[in-house]
N, C-alpha and C positions, 0 to 999 in steps of 0.2 A: 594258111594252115599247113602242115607238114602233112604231106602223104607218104605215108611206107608201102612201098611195094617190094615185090619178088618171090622167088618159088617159098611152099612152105616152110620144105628146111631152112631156108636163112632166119627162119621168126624163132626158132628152138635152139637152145643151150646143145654146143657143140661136145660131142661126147671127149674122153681123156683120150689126149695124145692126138686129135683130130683140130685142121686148121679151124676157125671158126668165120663160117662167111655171113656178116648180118644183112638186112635187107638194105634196099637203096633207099633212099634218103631225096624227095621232089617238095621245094614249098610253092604251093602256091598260094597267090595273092590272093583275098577278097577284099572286093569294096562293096559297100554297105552304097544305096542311093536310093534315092524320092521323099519324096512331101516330107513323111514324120519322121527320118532318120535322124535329124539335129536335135526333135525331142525325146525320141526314143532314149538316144546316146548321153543326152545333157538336159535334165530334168530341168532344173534353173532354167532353163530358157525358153521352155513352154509359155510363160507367159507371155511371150511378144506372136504367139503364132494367131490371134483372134481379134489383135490392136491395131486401132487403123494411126500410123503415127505420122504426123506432118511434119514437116522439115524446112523451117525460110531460110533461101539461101545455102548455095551450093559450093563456098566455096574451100579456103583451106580446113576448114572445121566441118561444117554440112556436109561434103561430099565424103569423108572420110565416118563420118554418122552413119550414112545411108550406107554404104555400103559394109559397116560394122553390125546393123541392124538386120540388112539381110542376111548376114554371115547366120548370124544369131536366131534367124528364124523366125524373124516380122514377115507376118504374110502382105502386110497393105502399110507399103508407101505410098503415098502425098510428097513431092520433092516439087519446092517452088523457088524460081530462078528466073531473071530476066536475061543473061548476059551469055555470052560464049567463051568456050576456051579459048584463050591467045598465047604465046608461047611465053610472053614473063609469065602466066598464070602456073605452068605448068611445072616448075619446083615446088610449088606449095600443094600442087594439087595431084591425087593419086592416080589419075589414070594418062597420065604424060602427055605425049606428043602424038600421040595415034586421036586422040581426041580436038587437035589443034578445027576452030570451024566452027567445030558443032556447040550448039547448044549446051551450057553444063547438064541442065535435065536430061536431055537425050543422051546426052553420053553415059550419065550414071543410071538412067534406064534401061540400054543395050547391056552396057558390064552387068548389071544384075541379072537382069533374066536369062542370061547367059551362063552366067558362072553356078547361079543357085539356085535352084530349082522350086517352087510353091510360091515367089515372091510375084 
């Protein structure tokens, strides 16, 4: 939000024939964060914060769910997966090369509860 500051006279209409000096001009930023900000903000997506929603298969489709779902405000993922990331997986799949190893659940369970917060 825009914060004006400065002495009072710069808030008042500068009188005839006199420079006119207005006040200073600071925005700062806010961020909005926790649990019900996504619903507060975006009504429509209330509905996934009480859904427990399960997911088979993690990979160029699944993983890209899950982590659209938490965007959105699902509090309770189920994310089911046998396999690990290897690096042909990793053009099709959203969390690249930093996940190469690991488990795709695990991976897409760190990026969550990391990135969004109530999931």
């Amino acid at each position: 939000f825009p914060l004006l500051y400065g002495p009072a006279k710069s808030f008042r209409t500068a009188k005839p024939g006199k420079k006119a000096t207005g006040p200073s001009v600071l925005i700062i930023p806010t961020y909005r964060a926790g649990a019900t900000d996504i619903g507060d903000r975006v009504a429509s997506v209330c509905i996934f914060k009480n859904k427990v929603i399960a997911i088979f298969g993690m990979g160029a489709i699944g993983a890209p769910v899950a982590i659209e779902l938490a965007l959105n405000g699902c509090s309770h993922l189920i994310v089911i997966d046998h396999d690990i990331v290897e690096p042909g997986n990793s053009i099709r799949w959203p969390l690249g090369a930093t996940a190469w190893g690991m488990r795709k659940t695990t991976a897409v369970k760190q990026h969550v509860e990391s990135e969004y917060t109530g999931v």
